[in-house]
C-alpha positions in Angstrom: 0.0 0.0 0.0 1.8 3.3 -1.0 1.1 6.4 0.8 -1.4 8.1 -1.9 -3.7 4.9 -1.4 -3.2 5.1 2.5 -6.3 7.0 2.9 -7.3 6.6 6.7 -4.3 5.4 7.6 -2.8 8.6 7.0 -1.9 11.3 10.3 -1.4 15.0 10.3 -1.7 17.5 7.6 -2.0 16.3 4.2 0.2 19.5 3.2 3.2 18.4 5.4 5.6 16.5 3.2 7.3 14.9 6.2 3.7 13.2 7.3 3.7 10.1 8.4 1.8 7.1 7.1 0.3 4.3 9.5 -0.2 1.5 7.2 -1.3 -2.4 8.5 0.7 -5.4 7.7 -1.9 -7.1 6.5 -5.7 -7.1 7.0 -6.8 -6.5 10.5 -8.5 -9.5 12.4 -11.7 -9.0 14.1 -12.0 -9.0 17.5 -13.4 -12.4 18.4 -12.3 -12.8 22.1 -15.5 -12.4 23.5 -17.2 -14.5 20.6 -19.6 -17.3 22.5 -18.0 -16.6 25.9 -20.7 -16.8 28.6 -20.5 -12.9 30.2 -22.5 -13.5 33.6 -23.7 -9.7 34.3 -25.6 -9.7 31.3 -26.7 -12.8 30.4 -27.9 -14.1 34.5 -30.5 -11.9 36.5 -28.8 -12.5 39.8 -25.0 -11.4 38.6 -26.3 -8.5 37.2 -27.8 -6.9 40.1 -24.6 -7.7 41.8 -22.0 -6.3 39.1 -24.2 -2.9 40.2 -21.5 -2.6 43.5 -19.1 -2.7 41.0 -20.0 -0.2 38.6 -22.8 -2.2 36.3 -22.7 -5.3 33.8 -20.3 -5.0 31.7 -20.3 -2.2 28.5 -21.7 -3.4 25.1 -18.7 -2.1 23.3 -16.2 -3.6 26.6 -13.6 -5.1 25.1 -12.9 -8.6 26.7 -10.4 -11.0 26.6 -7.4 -8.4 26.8 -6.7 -8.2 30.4 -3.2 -8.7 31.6 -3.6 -9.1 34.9 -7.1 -9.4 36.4 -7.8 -12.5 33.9 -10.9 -14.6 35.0 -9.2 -17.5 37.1 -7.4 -14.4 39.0 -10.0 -12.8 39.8 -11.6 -15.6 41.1 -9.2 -17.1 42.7 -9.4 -13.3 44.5 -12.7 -14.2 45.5 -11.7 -17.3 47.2 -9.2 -16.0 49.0 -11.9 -13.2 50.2 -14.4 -16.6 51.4 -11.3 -18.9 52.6 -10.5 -15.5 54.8 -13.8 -15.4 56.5 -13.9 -19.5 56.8 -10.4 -18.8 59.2 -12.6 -15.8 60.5 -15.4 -18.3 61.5 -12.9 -21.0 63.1 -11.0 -18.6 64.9 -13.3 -18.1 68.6 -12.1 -21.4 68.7 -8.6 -20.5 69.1 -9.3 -17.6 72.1 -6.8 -18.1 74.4 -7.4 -18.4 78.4 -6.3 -19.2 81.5 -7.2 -22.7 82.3 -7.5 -25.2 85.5 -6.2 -23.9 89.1 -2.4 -23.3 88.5 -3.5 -20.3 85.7 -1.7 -22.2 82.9 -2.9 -20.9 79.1 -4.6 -23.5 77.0 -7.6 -22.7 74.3 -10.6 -21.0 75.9 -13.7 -23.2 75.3 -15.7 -22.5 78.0 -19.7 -22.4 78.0 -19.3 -24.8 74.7 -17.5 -22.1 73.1 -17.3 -24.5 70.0 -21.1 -24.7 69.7 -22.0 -21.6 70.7 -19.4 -19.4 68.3 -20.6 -22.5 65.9 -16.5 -22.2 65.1 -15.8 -26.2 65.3 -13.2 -28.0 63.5 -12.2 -31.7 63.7 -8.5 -30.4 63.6 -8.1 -28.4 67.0 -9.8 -31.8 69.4 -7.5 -34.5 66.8 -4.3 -33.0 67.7 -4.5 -34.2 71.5 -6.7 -37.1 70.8 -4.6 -38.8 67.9 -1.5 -37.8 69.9 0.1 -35.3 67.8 1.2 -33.1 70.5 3.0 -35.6 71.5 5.3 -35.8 68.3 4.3 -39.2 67.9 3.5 -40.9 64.2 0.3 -41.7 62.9 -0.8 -45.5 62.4 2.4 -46.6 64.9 1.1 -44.5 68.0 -2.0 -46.1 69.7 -3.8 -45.2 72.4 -7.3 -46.9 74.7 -10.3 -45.2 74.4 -13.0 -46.0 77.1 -16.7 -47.7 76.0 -19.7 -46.8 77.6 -20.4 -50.0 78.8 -16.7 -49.9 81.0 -14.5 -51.6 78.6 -11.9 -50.4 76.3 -10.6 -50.2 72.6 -7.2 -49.4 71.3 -7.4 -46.4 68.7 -5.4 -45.0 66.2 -5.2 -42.3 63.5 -8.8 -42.9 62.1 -7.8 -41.4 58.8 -6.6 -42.9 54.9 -3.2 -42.1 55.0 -2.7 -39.5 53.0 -4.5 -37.0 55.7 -2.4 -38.9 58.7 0.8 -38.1 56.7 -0.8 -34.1 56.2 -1.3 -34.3 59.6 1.4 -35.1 61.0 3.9 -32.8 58.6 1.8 -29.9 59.6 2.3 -30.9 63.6 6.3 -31.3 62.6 5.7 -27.8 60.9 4.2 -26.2 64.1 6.2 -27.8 66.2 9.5 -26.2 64.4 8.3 -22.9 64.7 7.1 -23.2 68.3 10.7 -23.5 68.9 12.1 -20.6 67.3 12.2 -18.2 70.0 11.9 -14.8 67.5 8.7 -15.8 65.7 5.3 -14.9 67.1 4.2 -16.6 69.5 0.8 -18.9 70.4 -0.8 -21.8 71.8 0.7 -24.8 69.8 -2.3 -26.2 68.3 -3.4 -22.6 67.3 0.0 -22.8 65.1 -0.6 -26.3 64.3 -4.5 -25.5 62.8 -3.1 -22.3 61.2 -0.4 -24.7 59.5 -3.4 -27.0 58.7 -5.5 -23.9 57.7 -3.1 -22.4 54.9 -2.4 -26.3 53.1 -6.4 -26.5 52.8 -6.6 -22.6 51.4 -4.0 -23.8 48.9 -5.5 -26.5 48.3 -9.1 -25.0 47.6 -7.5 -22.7 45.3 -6.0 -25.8 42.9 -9.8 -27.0 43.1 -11.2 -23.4 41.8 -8.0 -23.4 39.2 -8.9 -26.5 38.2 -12.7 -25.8 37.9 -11.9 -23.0 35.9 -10.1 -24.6 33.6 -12.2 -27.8 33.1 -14.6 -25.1 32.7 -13.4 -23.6 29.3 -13.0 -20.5 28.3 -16.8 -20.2 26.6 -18.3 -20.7 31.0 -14.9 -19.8 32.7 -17.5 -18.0 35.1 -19.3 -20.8 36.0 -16.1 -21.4 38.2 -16.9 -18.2 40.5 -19.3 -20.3 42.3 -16.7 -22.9 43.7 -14.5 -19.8 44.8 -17.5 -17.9 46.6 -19.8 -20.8 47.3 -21.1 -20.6 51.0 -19.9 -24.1 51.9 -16.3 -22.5 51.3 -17.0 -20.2 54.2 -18.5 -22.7 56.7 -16.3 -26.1 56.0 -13.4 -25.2 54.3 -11.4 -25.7 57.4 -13.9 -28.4 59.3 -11.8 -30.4 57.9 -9.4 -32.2 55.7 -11.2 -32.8 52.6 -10.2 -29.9 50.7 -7.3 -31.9 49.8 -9.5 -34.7 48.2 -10.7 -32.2 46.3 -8.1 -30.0 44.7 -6.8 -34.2 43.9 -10.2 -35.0 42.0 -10.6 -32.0 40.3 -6.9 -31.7 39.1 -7.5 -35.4 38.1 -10.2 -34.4 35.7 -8.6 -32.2 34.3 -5.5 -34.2 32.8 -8.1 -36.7 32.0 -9.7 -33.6 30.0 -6.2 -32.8 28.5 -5.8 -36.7 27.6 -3.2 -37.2 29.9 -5.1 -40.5 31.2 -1.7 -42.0 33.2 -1.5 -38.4 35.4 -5.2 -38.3 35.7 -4.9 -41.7 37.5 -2.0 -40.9 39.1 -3.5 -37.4 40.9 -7.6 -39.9 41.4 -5.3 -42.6 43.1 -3.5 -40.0 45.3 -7.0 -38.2 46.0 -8.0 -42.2 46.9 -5.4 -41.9 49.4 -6.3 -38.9 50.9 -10.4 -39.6 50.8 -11.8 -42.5 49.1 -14.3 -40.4 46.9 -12.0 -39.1 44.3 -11.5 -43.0 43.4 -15.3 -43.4 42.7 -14.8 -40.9 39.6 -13.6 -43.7 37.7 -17.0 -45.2 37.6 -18.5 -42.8 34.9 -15.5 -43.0 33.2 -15.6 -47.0 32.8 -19.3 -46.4 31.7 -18.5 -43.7 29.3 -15.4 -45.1 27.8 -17.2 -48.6 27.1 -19.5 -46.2 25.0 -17.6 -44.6 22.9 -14.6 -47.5 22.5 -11.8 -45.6 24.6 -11.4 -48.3 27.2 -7.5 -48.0 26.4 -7.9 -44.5 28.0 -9.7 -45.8 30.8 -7.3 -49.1 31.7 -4.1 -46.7 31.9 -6.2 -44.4 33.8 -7.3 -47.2 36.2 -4.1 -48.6 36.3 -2.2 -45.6 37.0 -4.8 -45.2 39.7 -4.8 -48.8 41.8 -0.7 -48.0 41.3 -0.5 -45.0 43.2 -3.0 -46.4 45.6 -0.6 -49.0 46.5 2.4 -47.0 46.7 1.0 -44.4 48.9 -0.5 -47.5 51.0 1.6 -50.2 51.1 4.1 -49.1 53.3 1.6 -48.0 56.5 0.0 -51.5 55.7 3.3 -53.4 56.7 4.3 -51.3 59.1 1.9 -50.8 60.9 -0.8 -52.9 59.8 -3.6 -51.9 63.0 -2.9 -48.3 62.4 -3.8 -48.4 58.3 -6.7 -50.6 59.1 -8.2 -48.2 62.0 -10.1 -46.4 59.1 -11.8 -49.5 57.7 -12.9 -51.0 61.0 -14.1 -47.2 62.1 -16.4 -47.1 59.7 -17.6 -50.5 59.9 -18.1 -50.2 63.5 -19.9 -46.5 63.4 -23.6 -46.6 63.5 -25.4 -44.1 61.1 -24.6 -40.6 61.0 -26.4 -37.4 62.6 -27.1 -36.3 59.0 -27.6 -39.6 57.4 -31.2 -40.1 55.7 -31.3 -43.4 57.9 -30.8 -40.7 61.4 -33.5 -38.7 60.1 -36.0 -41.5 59.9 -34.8 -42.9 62.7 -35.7 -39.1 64.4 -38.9 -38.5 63.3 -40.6 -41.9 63.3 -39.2 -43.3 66.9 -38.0 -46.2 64.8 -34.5 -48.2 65.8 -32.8 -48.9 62.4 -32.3 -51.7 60.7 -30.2 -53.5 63.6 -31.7 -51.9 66.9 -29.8 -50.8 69.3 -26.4 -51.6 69.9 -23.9 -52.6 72.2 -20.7 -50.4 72.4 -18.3 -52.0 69.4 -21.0 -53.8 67.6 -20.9 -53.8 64.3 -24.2 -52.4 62.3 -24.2 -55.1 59.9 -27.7 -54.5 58.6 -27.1 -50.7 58.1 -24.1 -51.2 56.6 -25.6 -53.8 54.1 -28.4 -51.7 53.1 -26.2 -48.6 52.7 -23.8 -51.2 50.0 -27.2 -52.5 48.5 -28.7 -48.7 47.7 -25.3 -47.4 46.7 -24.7 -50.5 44.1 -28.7 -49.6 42.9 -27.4 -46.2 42.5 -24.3 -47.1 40.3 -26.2 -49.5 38.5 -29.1 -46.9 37.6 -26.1 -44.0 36.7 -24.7 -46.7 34.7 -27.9 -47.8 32.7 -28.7 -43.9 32.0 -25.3 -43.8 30.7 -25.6 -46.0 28.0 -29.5 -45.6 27.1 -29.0 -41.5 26.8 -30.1 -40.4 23.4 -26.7 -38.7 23.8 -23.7 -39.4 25.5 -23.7 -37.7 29.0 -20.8 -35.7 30.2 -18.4 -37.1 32.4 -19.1 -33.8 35.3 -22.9 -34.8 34.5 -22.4 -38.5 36.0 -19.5 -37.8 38.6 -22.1 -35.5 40.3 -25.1 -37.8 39.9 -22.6 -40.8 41.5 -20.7 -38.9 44.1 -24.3 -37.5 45.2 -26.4 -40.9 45.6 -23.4 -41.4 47.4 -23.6 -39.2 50.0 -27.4 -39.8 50.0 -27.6 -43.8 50.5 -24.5 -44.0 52.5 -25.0 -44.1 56.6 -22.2 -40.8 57.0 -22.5 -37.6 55.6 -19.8 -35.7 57.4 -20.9 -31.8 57.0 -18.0 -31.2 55.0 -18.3 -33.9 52.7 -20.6 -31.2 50.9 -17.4 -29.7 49.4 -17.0 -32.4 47.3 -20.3 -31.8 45.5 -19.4 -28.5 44.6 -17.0 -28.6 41.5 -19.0 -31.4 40.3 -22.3 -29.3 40.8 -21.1 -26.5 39.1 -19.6 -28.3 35.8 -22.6 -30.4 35.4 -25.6 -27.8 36.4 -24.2 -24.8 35.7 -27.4 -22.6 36.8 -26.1 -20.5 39.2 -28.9 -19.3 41.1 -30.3 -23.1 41.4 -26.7 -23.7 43.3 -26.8 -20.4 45.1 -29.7 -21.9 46.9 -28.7 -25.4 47.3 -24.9 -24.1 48.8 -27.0 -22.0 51.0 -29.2 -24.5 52.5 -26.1 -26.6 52.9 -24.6 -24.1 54.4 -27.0 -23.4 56.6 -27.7 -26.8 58.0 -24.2 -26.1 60.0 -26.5 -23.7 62.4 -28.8 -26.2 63.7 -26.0 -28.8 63.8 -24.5 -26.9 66.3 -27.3 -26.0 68.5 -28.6 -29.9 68.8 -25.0 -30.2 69.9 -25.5 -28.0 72.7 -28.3 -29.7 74.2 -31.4 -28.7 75.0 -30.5 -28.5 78.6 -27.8 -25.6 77.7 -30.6 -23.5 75.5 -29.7 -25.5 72.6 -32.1 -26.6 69.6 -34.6 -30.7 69.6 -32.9 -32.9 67.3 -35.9 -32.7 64.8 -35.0 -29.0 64.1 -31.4 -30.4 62.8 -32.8 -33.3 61.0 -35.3 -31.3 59.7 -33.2 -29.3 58.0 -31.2 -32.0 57.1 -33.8 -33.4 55.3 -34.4 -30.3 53.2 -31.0 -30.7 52.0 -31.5 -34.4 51.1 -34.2 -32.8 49.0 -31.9 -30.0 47.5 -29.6 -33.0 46.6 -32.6 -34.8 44.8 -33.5 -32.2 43.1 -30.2 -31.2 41.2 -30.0 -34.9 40.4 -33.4 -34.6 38.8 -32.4 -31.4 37.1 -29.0 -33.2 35.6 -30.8 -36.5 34.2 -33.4 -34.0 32.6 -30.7 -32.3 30.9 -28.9 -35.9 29.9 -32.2 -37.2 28.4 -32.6 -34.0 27.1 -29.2 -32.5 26.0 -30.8 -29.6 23.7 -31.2 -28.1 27.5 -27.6 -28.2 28.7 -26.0 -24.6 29.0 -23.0 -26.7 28.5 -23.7 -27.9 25.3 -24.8 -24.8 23.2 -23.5 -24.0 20.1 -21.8 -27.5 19.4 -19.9 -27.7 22.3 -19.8 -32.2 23.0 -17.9 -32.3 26.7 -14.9 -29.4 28.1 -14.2 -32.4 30.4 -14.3 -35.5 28.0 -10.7 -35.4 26.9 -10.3 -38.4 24.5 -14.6 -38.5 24.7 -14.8 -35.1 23.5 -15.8 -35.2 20.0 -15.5 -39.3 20.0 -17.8 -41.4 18.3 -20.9 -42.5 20.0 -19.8 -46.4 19.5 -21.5 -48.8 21.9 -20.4 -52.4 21.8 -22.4 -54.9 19.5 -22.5 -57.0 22.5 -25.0 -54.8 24.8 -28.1 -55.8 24.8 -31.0 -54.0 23.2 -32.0 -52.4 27.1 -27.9 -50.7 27.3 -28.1 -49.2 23.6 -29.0 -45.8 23.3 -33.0 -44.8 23.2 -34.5 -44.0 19.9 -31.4 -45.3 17.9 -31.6 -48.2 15.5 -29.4 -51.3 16.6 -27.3 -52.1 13.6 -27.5 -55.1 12.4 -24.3 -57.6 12.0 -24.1 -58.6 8.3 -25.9 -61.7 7.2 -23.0 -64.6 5.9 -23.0 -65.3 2.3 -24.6 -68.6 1.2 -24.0 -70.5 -1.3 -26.8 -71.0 -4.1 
């Protein structure tokens, strides 16, 4: 282009002869940044009334995509920081100092059921006497008797898989150190030991909302914002331990969505280690795989998994072999959960359970029969949706739907065992005010918790006000579920799946061809598509 055909490219006077001529390379490429991206504060009711503190939804002539700095997954990681802050903000009445018995010595101030009453508990400040950490001892070899109610006594140890004893007892090693430096400020040692604690499960929260992000894509990065500001963040983050199962499983879906199937096993096996769950999440992929003829994927993935299992393991089981099976027998052993469905039957009806009352160490073989038998219904129905979906579901679709019936048919759901839900919620049902609510409820049922805690007696809540709200969360639960097999029986519904999108978590499904095996039976093929039929042989005339 010469400067007489520059036209608008041209700057200052056209009488100058020393003007100076802009003139492009080549032709200039649209701005397509912002093409199909999901932008929240105009597209969702809720987000745009909130974007008003900030100045509005975004401008119609914004330009998106550009930002150096304050990218998406940074801002939102920003936002968990803000909601991991004022999770350390609830826990911390329960690290008020005091002096406590008759010789004034200073020890944690929990007087008047601080814990209940603050509602700031957390399995980790009670664990490091009673699995004796302060003590410097290691997990799985150190043992200890614990006292039955009936007078006799059982030997204990660390109660946890071993990849939370071994957290455990690095953080303890961690406080410990700087308890003895003289110059560095100074506290009670478990206060440094759950602060140690505190900061690996913020880091660990933030992989999980990097993670999200990313399995996210770029076209619903946002969708992520709801794992970094969800209300359970705020209320269990630091409860306890399971944040680390779930920066594990969500960085484990996401190599399997970059088709990296050895790593993704490697990081569900280590999750496996840490809390079973993130082991689980190789069900939908076995189901998933088998439809679409990637079971190559799914064997390195599995075998990667049941590798690192071992290795992580296999050591504590020789060692100390009581210690690694504590875990196993403890939850044999424990009878159904305060916010188990069985509990809340059990709460409102006057009825026993399945095996009546027991003796102190009995095992609740019934309960823990049914709780297999409903689990194994669950997988099998998740399994037979998978393969009779008009369209092959995606993978966050059944990861929630398993790790969800779950939580529902199994006798413990822990409080904090809601964490694990939310990733999965928010890549499968990505409707944010639906999980607004839902986290909220969740959330909420923390409150009561604490109050049936307290006892009646101390001004505290009946237990029918806990499991009541308890059961509204079961029906929360239920009701996402519902929502997600709606959207897998009908896909045309699935924010996920506009404008051609197949699965941002799929990795070597994504795009694959919907190939069951011959050998399914007509009931596992997919509804409304014709079976093929295998070729008749040649005969002879």
């Amino acid at each position: 282009m010469t400067a007489d055909s520059a036209g608008p490219d041209d700057t200052g006077d056209a009488s100058d002869p020393h003007r100076r001529t802009l003139v492009s390379p080549g032709p200039v490429a649209p701005d397509r940044s912002s093409v199909d991206r999901d932008l929240p504060s105009r597209t969702d009711p809720m987000v745009r009334e909130l974007s008003r503190t900030i100045g509005g939804p975004i401008g119609a002539h914004a330009v998106v995509g550009r930002a150096r700095f304050f990218t998406p997954v940074r801002a939102m990681l920003l936002m968990a920081v803000v909601f991991l802050a004022l999770g350390w903000f609830a826990k911390a009445p329960c690290l008020q100092q005091g002096p406590v018995g008759e010789d004034g010595g200073i020890g944690l101030d929990w007087s008047g059921q601080r814990q209940y009453v603050a509602m700031c508990y957390s399995d980790t400040v009670p664990l490091y006497g009673a699995e004796r950490l302060d003590r410097g001892e290691f997990p799985y070899k150190a043992s200890w008797e614990e006292e039955r109610a009936d007078g006799s006594t059982q030997v204990r140890y660390m109660e946890y898989p071993v990849l939370s004893g071994i957290y455990q007892y690095v953080s303890m090693v961690i406080a410990k150190a700087w308890h003895g430096v003289p110059w560095l400020p100074s506290a009670l040692q478990v206060v440094v030991y759950f602060n140690v604690v505190a900061l690996g499960l913020a880091v660990a929260w933030l992989v999980t909302v990097w993670a999200s992000a990313s399995l996210a894509g770029r076209r619903r990065v946002w969708d992520a914002a709801l794992v970094a500001c969800s209300p359970l963040v705020a209320v269990h983050a630091f409860t306890n331990f399971d944040a680390l199962a779930t920066a594990f499983a969500a960085t484990g879906l996401l190599a399997w969505a970059r088709r990296r199937p050895v790593l993704a096993g490697v990081l569900l096996g280590l999750g496996g280690a840490a809390k079973l769950y993130p082991l689980m999440l190789l069900g939908p992929l076995l189901v998933l795989c088998l439809r679409s003829a990637r079971m190559r994927e799914f064997g390195r993935t599995t075998a990667a998994a049941a590798a690192t299992w071992v290795a992580v393991n296999l050591p504590i089981a020789v060692l100390f072999p009581n210690g690694w099976a504590e875990f196993f027998r403890l939850n044999s052993e424990r009878p159904a959960d305060p916010d188990s469905i069985y509990n809340v039957v059990m709460s409102f009806t006057g009825w026993t359970g399945f095996d009546g009352p027991l003796a102190p160490g009995e095992t609740p073989s019934t309960l823990n029969a049914v709780s297999l038998a409903a689990f194994v219904a669950v997988c099998v129905g998740i399994a037979w949706l998978a393969l009779r979906a008009p369209v092959r579901p995606r993978v966050a679709q059944l990861c929630f739907l398993l790790v969800a019936g779950f939580l529902l048919t199994n006798k413990v759901w822990s409080p904090q065992y809601s964490l694990w839900l939310v990733p999965l919620a928010v890549l499968a049902l990505p409707h944010r005010r639906i999980l607004l609510a839902w986290m909220a409820l969740d959330a909420f049922v923390w409150v009561p918790r604490m109050f049936y805690y307290l006892g009646v007696s101390n001004k505290g809540l009946p237990e029918q006000w806990f499991t009541g709200t308890v059961l509204l969360r079961d029906l929360a639960v239920i009701a996402l579920c519902v929502l997600v097999v709606r959207q897998i029986l009908r896909p045309g519904e699935d924010l996920v799946r506009a404008r051609g999108v197949d699965d941002p978590v799929g990795g070597p499904l994504d795009g694959a061809p919907d190939a069951p095996p011959r050998w399914l039976p007509r009931f596992l093929t997919p509804r409304g598509r014709p079976r093929e039929r295998e070729p008749e042989p040649a005969t002879s005339g």
